[in-house]
C-alpha positions as CSV (number, residue, x, y, z in Angstrom):
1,X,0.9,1.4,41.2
2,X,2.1,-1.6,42.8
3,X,0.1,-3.6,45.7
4,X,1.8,-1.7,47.9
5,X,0.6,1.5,47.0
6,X,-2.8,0.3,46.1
7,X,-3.5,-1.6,49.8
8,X,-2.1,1.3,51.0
9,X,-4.3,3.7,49.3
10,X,-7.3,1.8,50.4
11,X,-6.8,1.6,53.8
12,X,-6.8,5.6,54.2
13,X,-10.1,5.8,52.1
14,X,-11.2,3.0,54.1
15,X,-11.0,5.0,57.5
16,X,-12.9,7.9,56.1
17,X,-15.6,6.3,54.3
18,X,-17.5,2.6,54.3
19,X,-18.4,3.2,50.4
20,X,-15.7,3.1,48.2
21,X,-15.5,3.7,44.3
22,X,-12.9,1.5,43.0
23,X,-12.0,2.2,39.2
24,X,-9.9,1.5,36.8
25,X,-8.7,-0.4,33.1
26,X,-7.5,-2.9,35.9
27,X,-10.6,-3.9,37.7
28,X,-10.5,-7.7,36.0
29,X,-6.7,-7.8,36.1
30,X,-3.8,-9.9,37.9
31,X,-2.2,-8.2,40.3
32,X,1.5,-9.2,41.8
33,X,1.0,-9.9,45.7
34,X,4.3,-10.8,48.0
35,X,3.6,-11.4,52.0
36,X,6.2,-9.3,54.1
37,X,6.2,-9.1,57.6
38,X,8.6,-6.8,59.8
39,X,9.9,-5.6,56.1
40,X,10.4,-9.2,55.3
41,X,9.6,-10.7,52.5
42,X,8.7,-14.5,53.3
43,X,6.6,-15.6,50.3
44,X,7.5,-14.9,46.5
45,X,5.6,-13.4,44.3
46,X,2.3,-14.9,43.2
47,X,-0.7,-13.6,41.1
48,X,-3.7,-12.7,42.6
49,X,-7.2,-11.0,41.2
50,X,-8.1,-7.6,43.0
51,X,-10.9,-9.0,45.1
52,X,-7.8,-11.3,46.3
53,X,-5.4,-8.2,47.0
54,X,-8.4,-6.3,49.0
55,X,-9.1,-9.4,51.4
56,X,-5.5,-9.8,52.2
57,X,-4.5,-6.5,52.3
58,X,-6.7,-5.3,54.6
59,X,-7.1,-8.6,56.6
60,X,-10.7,-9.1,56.0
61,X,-12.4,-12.0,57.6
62,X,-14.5,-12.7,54.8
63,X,-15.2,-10.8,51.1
64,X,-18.0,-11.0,49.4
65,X,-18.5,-10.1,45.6
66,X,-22.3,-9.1,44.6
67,X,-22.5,-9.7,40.4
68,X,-25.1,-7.0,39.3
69,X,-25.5,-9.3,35.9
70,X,-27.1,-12.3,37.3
71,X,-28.1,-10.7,41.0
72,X,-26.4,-13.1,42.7
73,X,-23.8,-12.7,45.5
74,X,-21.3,-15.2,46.6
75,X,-18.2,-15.2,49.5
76,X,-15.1,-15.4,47.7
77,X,-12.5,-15.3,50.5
78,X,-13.1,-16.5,54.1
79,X,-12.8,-19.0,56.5
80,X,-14.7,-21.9,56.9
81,X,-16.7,-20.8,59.8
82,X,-18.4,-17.9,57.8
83,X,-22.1,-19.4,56.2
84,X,-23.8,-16.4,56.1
85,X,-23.8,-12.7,55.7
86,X,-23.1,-10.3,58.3
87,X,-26.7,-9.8,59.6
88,X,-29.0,-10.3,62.3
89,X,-31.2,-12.8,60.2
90,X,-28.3,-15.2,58.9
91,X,-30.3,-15.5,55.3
92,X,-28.5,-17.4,53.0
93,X,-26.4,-14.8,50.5
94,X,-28.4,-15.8,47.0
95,X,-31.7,-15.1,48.8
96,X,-31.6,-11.3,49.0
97,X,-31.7,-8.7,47.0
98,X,-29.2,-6.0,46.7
99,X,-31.3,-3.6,48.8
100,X,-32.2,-6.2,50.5
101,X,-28.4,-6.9,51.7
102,X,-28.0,-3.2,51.8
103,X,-30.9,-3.2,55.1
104,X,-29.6,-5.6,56.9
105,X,-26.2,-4.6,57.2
106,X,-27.4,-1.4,58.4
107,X,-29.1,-2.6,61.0
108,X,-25.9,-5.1,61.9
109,X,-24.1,-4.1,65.0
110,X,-22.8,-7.2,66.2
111,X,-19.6,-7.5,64.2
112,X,-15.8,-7.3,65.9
113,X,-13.9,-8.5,62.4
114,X,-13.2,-6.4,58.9
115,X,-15.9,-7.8,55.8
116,X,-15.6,-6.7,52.6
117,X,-18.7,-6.4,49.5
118,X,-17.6,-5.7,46.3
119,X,-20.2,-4.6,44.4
120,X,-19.8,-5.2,40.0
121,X,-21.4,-2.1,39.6
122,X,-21.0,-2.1,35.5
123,X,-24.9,-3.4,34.9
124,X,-25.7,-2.4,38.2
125,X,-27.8,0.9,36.5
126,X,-29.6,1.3,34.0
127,X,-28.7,5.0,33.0
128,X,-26.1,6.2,35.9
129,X,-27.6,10.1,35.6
130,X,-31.2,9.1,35.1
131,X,-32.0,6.7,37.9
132,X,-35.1,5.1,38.1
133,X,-37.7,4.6,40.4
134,X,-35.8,1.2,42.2
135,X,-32.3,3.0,41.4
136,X,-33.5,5.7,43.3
137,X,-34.2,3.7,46.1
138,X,-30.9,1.7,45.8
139,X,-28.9,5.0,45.8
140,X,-30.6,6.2,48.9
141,X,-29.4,3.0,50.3
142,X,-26.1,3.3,49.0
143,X,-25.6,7.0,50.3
144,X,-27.1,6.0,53.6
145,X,-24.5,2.9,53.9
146,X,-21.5,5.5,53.4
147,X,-22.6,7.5,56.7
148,X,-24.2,4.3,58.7
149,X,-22.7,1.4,58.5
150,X,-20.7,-0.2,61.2
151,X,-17.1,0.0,60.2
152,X,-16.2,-3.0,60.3
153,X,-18.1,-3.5,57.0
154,X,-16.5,-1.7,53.6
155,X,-18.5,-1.6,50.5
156,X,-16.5,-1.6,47.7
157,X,-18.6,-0.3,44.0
158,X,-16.1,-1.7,41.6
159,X,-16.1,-0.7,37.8
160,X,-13.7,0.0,34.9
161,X,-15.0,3.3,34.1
162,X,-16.0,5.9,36.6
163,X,-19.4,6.6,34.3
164,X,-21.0,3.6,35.4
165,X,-21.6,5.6,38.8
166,X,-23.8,8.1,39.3
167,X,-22.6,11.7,39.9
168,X,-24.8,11.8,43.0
169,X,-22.4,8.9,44.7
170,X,-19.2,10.3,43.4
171,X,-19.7,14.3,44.3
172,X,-20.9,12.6,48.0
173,X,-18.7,13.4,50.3
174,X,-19.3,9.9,52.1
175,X,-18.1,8.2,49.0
176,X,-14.4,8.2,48.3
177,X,-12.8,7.3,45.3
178,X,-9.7,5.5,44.7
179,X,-8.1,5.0,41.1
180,X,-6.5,1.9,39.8
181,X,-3.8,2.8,37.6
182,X,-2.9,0.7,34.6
183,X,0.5,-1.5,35.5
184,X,4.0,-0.1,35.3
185,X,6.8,-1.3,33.6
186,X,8.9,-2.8,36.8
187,X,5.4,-4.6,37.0
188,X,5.3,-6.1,33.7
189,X,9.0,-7.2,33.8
190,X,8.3,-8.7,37.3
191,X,5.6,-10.8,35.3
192,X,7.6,-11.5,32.7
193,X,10.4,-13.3,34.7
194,X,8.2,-15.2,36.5
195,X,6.2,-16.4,33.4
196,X,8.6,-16.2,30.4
197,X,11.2,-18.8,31.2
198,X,9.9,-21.1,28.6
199,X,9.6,-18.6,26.1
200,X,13.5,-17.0,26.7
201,X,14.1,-21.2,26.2
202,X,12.1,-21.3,23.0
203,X,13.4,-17.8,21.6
204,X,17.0,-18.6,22.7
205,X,17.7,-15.4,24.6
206,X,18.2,-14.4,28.5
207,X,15.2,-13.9,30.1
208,X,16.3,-10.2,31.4
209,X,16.1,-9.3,28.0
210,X,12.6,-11.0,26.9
211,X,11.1,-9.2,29.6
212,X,12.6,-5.8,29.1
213,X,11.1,-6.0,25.6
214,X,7.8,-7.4,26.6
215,X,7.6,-4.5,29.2
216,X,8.4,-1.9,26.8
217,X,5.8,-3.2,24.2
218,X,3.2,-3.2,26.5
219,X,2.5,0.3,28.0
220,X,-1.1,0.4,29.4
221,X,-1.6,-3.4,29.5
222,X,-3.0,-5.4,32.1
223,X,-0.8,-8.1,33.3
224,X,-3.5,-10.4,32.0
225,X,-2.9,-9.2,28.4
226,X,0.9,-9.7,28.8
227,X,0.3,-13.1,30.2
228,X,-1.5,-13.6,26.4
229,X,0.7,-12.6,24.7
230,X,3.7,-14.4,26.3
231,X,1.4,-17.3,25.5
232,X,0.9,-16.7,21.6
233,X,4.5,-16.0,21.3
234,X,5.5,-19.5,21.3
235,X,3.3,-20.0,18.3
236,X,4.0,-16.9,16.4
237,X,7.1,-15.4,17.0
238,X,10.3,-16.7,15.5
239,X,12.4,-14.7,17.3
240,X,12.6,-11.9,19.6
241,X,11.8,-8.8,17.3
242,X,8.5,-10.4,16.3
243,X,7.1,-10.1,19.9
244,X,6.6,-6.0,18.7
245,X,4.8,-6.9,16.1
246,X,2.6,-9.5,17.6
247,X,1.6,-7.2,20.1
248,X,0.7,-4.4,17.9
249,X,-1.3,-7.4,16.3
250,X,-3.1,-7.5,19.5
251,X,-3.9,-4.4,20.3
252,X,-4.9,-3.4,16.7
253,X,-7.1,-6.5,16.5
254,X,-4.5,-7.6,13.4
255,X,-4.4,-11.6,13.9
256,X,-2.3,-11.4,10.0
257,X,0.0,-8.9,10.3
258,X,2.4,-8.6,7.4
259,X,4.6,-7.3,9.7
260,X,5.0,-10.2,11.2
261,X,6.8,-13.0,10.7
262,X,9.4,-14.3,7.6
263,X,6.6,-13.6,4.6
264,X,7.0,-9.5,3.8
265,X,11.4,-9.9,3.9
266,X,11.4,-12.4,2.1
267,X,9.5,-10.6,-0.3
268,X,11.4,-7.5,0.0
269,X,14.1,-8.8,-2.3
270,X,11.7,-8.5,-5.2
271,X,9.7,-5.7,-4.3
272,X,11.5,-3.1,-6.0
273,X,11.2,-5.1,-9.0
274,X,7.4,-5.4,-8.8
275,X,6.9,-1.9,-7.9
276,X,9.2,-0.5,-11.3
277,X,7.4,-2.5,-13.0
278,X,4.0,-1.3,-12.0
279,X,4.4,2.5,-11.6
280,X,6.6,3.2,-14.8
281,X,9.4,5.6,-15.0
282,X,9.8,6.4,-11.4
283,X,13.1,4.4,-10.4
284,X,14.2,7.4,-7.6
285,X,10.9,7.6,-5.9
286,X,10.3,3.6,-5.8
287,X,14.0,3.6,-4.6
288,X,13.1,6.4,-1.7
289,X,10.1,4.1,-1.0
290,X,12.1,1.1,-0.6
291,X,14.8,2.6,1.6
292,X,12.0,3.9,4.0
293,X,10.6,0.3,4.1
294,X,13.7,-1.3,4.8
295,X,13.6,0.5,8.1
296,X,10.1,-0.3,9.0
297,X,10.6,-4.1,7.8
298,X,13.6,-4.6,10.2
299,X,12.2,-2.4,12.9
300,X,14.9,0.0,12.8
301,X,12.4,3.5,12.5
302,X,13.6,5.9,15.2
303,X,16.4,7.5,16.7
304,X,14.7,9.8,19.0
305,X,13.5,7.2,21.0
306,X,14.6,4.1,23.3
307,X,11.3,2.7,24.0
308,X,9.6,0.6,21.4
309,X,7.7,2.4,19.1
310,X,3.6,3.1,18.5
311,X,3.7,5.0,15.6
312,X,3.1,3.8,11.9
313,X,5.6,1.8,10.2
314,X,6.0,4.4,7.5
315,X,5.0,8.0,6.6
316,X,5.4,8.8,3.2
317,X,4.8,12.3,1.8
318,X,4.6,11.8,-2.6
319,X,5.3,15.2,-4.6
320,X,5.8,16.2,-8.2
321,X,3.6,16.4,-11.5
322,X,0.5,15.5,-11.7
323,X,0.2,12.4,-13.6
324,X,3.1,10.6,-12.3
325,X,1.7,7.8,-10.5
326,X,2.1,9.0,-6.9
327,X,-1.6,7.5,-6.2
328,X,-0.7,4.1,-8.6
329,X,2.4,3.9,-6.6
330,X,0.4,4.1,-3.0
331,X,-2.2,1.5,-4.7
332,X,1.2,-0.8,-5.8
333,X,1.9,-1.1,-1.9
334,X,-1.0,-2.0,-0.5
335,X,-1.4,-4.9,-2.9
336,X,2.3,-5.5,-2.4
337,X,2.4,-4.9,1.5
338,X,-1.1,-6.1,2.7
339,X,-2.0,-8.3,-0.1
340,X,-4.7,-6.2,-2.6
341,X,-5.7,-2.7,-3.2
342,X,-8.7,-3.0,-1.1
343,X,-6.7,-2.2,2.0
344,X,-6.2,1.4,0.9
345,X,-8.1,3.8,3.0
346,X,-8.3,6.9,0.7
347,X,-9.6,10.6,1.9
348,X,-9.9,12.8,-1.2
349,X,-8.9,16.2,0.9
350,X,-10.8,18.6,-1.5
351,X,-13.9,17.4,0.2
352,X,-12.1,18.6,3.7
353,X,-11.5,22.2,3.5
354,X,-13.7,23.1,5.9
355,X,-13.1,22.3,9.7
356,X,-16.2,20.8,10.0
357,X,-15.3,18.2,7.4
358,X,-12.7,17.5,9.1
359,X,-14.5,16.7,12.3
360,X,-15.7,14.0,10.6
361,X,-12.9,12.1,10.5
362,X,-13.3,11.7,14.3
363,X,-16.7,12.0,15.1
364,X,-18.9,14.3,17.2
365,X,-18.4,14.8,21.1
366,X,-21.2,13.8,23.3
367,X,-24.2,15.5,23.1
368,X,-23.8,17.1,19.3
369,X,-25.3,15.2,16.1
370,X,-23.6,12.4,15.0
371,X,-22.1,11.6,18.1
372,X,-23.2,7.6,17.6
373,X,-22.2,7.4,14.3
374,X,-18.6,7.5,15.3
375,X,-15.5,8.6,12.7
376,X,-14.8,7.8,9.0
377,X,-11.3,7.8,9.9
378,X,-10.9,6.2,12.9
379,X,-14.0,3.4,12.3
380,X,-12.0,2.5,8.9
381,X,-8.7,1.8,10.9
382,X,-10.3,0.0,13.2
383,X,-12.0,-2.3,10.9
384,X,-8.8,-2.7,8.6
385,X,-6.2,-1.5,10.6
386,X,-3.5,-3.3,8.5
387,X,-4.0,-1.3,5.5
388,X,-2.4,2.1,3.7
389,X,-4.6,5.8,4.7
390,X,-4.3,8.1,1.9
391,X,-4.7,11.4,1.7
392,X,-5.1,12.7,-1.7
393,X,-3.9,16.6,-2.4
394,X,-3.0,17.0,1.1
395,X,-2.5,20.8,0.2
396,X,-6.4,21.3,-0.1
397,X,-7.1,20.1,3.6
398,X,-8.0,22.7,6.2
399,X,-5.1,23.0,8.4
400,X,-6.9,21.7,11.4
401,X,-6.5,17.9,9.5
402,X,-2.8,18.4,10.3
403,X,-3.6,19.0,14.6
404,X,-5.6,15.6,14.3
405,X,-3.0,13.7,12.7
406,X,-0.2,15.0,15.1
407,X,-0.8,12.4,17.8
408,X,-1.7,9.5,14.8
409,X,2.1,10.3,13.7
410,X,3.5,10.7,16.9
411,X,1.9,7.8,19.0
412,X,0.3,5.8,16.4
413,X,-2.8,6.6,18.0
414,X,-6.4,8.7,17.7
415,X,-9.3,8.7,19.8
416,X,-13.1,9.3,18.3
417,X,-15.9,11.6,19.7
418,X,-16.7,8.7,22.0
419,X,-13.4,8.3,23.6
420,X,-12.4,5.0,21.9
421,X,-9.0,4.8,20.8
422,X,-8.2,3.5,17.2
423,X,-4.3,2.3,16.6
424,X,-2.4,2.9,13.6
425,X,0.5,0.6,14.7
426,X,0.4,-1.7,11.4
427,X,-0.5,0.8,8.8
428,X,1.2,3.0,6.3
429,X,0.2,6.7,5.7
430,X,0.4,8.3,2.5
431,X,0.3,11.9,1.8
432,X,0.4,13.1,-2.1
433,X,0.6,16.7,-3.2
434,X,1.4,18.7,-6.3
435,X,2.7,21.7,-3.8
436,X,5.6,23.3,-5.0
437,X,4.7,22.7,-9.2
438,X,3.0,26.0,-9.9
439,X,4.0,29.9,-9.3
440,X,1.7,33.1,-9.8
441,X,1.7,34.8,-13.0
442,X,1.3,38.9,-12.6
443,X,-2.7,38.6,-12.6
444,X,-2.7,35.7,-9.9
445,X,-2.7,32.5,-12.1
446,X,-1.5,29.7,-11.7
447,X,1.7,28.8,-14.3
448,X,3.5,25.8,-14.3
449,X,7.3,26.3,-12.5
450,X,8.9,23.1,-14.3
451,X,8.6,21.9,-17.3
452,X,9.2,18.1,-19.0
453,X,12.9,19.1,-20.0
454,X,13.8,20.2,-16.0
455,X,16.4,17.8,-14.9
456,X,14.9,15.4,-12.4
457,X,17.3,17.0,-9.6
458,X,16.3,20.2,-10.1
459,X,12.5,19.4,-9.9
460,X,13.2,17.5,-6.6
461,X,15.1,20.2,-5.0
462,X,13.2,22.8,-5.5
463,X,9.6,20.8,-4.8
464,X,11.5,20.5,-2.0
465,X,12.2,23.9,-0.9
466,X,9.2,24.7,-1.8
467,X,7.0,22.5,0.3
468,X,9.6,23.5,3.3
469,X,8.5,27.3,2.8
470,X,5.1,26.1,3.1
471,X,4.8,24.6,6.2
472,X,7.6,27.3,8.0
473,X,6.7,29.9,6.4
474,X,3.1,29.9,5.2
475,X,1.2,27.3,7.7
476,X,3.7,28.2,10.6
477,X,4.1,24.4,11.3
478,X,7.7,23.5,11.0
479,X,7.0,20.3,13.4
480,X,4.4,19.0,10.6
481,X,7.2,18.7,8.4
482,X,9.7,17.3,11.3
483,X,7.2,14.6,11.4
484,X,7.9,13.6,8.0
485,X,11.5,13.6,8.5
486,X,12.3,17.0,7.0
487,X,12.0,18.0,3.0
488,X,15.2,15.3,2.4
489,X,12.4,12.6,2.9
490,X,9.6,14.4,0.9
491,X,9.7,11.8,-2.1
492,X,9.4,13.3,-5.5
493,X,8.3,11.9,-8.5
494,X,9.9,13.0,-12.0
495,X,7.9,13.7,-15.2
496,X,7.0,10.5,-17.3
497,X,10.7,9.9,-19.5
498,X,9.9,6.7,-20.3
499,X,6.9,7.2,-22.3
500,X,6.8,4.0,-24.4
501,X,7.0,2.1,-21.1
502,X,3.7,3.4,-19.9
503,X,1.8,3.6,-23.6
504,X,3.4,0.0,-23.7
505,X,1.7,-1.0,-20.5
506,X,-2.0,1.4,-21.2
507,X,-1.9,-1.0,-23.8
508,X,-1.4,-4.5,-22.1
509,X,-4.6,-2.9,-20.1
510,X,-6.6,-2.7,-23.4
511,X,-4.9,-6.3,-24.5
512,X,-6.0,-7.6,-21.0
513,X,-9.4,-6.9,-21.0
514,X,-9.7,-7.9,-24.4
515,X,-9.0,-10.9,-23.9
516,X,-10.5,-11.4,-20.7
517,X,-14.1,-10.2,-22.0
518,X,-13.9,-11.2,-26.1
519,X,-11.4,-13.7,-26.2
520,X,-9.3,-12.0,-28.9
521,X,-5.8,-11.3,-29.0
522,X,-4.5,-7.9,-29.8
523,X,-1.2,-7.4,-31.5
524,X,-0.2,-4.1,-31.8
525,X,3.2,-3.1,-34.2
526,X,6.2,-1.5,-32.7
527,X,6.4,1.1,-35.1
528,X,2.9,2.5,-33.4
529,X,4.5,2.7,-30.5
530,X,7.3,5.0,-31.5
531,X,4.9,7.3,-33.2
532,X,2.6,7.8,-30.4
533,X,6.4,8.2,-28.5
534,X,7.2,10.8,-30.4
535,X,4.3,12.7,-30.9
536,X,3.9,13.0,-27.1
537,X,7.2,14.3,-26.2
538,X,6.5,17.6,-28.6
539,X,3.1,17.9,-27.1
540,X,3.4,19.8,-23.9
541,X,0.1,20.2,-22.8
542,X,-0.5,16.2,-22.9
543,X,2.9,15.5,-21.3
544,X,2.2,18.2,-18.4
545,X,-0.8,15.9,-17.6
546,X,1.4,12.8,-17.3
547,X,0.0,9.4,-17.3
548,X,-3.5,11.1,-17.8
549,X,-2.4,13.0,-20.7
550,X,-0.6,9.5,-22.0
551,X,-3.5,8.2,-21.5
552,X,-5.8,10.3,-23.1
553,X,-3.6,9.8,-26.3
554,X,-3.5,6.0,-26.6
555,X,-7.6,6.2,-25.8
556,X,-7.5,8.5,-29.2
557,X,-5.4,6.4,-31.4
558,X,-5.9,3.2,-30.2
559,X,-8.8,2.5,-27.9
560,X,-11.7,4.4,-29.9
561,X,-11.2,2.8,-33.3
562,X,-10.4,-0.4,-32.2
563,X,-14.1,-0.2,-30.6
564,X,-15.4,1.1,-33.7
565,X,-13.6,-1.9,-36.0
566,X,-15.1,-4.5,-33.2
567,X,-18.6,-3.2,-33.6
568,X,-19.7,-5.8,-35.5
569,X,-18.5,-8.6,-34.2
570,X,-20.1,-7.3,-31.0
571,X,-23.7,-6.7,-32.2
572,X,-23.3,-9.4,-34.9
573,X,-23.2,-7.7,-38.0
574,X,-20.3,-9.8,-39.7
575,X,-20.7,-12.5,-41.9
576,X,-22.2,-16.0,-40.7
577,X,-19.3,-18.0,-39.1
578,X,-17.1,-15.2,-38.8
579,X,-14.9,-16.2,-35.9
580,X,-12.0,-13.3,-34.6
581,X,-9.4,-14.4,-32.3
582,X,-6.9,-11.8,-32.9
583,X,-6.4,-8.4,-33.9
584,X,-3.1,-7.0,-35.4
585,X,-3.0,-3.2,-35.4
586,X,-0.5,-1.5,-37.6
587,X,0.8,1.5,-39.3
588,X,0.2,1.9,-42.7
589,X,1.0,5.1,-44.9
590,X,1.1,7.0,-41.1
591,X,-2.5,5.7,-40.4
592,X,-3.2,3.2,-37.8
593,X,-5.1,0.1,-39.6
594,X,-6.7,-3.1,-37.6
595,X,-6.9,-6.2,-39.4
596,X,-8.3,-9.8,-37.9
């Protein structure tokens, strides 16, 4: 709506009505004012608050604003020759009270020019739909000013949500309401040319283009909000591309985005590397990973769309055995990504199987319990909203999970029970699953499909297909899996072939903390190694478990005798002056021996 529309608007409420509603995100905003006469234009553009746009736009000798915070009221706009308010006493404004005001402009009948109140009605009561004794009074007042007044006086009730007036005023058909909606693009860019020439200088680019960005990137802004963040720009933003991220900063409440800015590609180079050498075994899913973040990194996420995207910088959906270090891999990008594993948001979706559970995640609507306590989900985003959202065995989620997430996908974007809107703009979202590993027997077990000698491209293609079939087929929801880019992105992870890699690194675990809590070294002989190596891969109920199973191992051949061997040194039993600083563990005649 441009001021146009908006004066234009007014000015038909105004003829039916002396109380007006006005309300709106943009009730504190800028708005873009030219002066045309005869279809003229004869002044540019200039910037001018809405109290501003009111008093010229409906040629108001003076405006006066009444602030419900500090019960003050005070002429903005007017002439010189106005000193008082409209009334037959001439009181000075700050020595009335509201209904005080309210009394003596009914009983004015002198007045031959247009004057304006505004009214911040945000504070103005204490519970809109359970008045009190004085907001009782003050309504009466209110509801007798929209039938008596003289009309040449308006009273405008300004708020930024319609709530903060009572039903009775709003269902009155004295009292008319007209909506301020939130800028348009045209708008923005307007603003954008007229206060982004030394930012197209700084970013070396034509200003037509800066603005077309900064009006894409800003749907739903106020013009106040762009103006901050063609400001910031010149601190933050290299060039152009980082003005989407810094306004996703903005609105997510982000003020360290690692989406921003030269840090995360320069570190993309070695990411890979990190991530192989963390999550062991996996080279094709770290490499699917990698590829996806490439995109995200550069901006470059969408082909469906010419507008600047809202939605997550990546979706991942991890498949395959269990064991395999989908969840290790999600915990390796977070502390890659967004600098430690805290900033993992994980939802264990066994405990979601029921739709109430799943309401949760929101929050109650008004008037059912919980509605203050808001929603796990969207409170955590909004209090880390750089950060990775996990959710663990998606498959065990009741289906209604996937109707919330829809719009989080999509738009990058979920509102609560209480109508707040939390943005998922800088985050990642993770979705692991062991769908598609197990078949029915003839009794209605569960058997293992795929076994540790499956070629990896057989297990991917057919996890695949299978986790296709279930959302077409079974859940009916092929756009859930359109989200995720269709079964070629599904990532899937291959059983654990390099198995001395991770006993190698369970055992730098058991070295590290070691060391960290005793002080000794351990050493631990090659030829262990290969035995534990080799006795897993003919062990297919430990390899079936994956790193779990692995793990399970080293804790029986390593871990618990080491901890027996140490007893003593730990609760002092050895010798007087006894000091250990290493510990060599070895193979001797098949048995594993420790030795200081």
């Amino acid at each position: 709506m441009d001021f146009i529309d908006l004066i234009e608007n007014v000015k038909i409420s105004v003829k039916t009505s002396r109380l007006q509603t006005l309300y709106g995100i943009r009730q504190y905003d800028q708005f873009l004012m030219q002066k045309v006469e005869g279809g003229q234009i004869i002044k540019d553009w200039k910037a001018v608050k809405l109290e501003g746009l009111l008093h010229n736009g409906l040629k108001a000798v003076a405006t006066w604003y009444y602030d419900a915070t500090d019960e003050t009221i005070e002429l903005l706009h007017g002439n010189s020759e106005v000193k008082s308010l409209p009334c037959s006493t001439s009181v000075p404004p700050k020595k009335l009270s509201l209904a005080g005001i309210l009394k003596e402009l009914l009983a004015e009948r002198s007045l031959i020019s247009p004057h304006l109140f505004i009214i911040e009605t945000s504070l103005l009561f204490e519970d809109p739909n359970n008045p009190t004794a004085k907001d009782r009074e003050l309504l009466r007042l209110l509801e007798k000013s929209s039938r008596k007044l003289p009309k040449e006086i308006t009273i405008f009730l300004k708020t930024d949500n319609k709530r903060n007036v009572p039903e009775t005023l709003i269902n009155s058909s004295f009292c008319k309401s007209v909506s301020i909606s939130s800028t348009h693009r045209d708008e923005r860019q307007t603003f954008c040319c007229i206060r982004g020439k030394k930012l197209a200088e700084h970013l070396d680019v034509e200003l037509d283009t800066l603005a077309t960005l900064i009006s894409a990137v800003t749907d739903n802004w106020t013009l106040i909000q762009v103006g901050q963040l063609i400001n910031m720009s010149h601190d933050y933003c290299e060039q152009i591309s980082d003005i989407e991220s810094l306004a996703n900063s903005m609105m997510t409440g982000v003020t360290n985005s690692p989406w921003l800015g030269k840090t995360l590609r320069q570190s993309y180079a070695t990411l890979g590397k990190s991530l192989n050498h963390r999550v062991k075994g996996q080279p094709a899913a770290v490499e699917a990973v990698l590829k996806q973040l490439r995109q995200s990194i550069m901006g470059l996420t969408s082909v469906t769309q010419n507008t600047v995207s809202t939605a997550p910088k990546g979706v991942f959906f991890f498949a395959g055995p269990t064991g395999t270090g989908k969840t290790e891999l999600t915990k390796a990008l977070a502390e890659s990504i967004y600098g430690s594993e805290t900033n993992l948001i994980r939802f264990d979706c066994g405990e979601l199987q029921e739709s109430h559970a799943v309401s949760r995640l929101i929050g109650a609507p008004p008037g059912y319990v919980g509605y203050e306590q808001g929603g796990e989900l969207t409170d955590a985003v909004a209090q880390k909203p750089a950060s990775i959202i996990l959710f663990d065995e998606i498959e065990k989620a009741h289906p209604r999970l996937f109707d919330i997430l829809l719009s989080v996908l999509d738009d990058g974007r979920l509102s609560n029970g209480q109508g707040q809107t939390t943005f998922f703009s800088d985050s990642l979202i993770v979705f692991t699953s062991n769908l598609g590993m197990f078949d029915l027997d003839d009794v209605g077990d569960r058997k293992l499909k795929y076994s540790y000698k499956t070629e990896y491209n057989e297990l991917q293609s057919g996890i695949r297909e299978s986790i296709a079939n279930e959302f077409i087929s079974r859940l009916g929801r092929p756009e859930l899996l359109g989200r995720l880019g269709g079964k070629d992105n599904i990532i899937v992870s291959d059983y654990l072939r390099d198995i001395k890699g991770v006993i190698r690194k369970f055992i730098k675990n058991i070295a590290f903390d070691l060391q960290r809590l005793h002080k000794i070294t351990l050493n631990v002989n090659e030829n262990i190694i290969e035995k534990m190596a080799n006795h897993l891969q003919h062990d297919n109920e430990l390899i079936s478990l994956g790193g779990r199973g692995i793990g399970q191992y080293v804790k029986q051949i390593l871990l618990e005798p080491l901890v027996t061997f140490m007893e003593p040194f730990v609760i002092g039993k050895c010798e007087s002056g006894t000091k250990v600083e290493s510990i060599i563990v070895s193979l001797v005649n098949e048995e594993v021996t420790f030795r200081y």
